[in-house]
N, C-alpha and C positions, 0 to 999 in steps of 0.2 A: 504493500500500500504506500510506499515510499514516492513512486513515481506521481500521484498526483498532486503534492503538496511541489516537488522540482519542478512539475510544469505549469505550475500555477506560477510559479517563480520566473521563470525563461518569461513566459509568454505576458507577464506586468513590464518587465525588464524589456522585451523587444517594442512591448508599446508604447512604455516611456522613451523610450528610445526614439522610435517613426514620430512621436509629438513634437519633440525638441526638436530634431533635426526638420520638421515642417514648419515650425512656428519659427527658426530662424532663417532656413528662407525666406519666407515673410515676411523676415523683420518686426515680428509683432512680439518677440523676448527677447532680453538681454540682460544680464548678470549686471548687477549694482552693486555697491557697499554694503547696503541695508541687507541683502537678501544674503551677501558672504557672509560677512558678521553674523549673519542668524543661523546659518547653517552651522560653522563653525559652534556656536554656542549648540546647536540641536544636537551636535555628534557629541562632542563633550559632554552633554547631558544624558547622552544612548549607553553613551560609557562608562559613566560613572553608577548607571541603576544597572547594565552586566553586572559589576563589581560586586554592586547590592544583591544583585540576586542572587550570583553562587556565594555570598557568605549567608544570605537566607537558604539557601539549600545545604551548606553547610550546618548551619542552624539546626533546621527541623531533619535531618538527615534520618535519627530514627524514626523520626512519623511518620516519613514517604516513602518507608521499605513497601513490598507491595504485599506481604499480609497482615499491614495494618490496618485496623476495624473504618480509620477514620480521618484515610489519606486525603481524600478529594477534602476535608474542610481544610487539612493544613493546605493542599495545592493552591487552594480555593486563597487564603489567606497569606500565602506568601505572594501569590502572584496581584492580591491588590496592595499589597504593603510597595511591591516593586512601581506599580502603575502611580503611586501617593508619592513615592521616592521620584519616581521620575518628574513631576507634576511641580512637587517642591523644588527641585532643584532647577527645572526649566526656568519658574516665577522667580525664584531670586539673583538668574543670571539673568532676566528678562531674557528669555528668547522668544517669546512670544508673551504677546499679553491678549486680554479676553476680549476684547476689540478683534482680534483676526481669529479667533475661534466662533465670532457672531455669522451668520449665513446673510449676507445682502444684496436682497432682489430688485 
């Protein structure tokens, strides 16, 4: 069952891919400060909740053996501590503020 999470993977990758390189034809994208700067702060922030999350899995290591009665609440619970971790730390390097997570029609 490996293969359909890969090709789910290729085939976002080949799409983002055909977008960029069509929209700069066009000339209707271009890379700015604002957009590097935020990237850079988004990766630093992908990385630093990795970090978090194998020392939470370190963490809860005996919970998530797999004949524990009561693995999915720890999974359940490490994986929103990571999503809070990451959340926190995006908002205190500003990489995004709740202004660009609003939807505007």
């Amino acid at each position: 069952f490996i293969i359909i999470p890969i090709a789910t993977s290729i085939s976002s990758w080949f799409n983002s891919l055909v977008l960029f390189i069509l929209l700069k034809n066009k000339n209707l994208f271009q890379f700015n400060k604002i957009f590097l700067n935020r990237f850079i702060k988004i990766v630093f922030a992908s990385i630093m909740m990795g970090i978090f999350f194998k020392y939470l899995t370190l963490y809860f290591e005996k919970e998530l053996v797999y004949d524990y009665d009561f693995k999915s609440f720890y999974l359940i619970i490490t994986v929103l501590l990571g999503l809070g971790f990451y959340l926190l730390t995006s908002f205190f390097m500003k990489a995004f503020n709740y202004k660009d997570l609003q939807l505007r029609y």
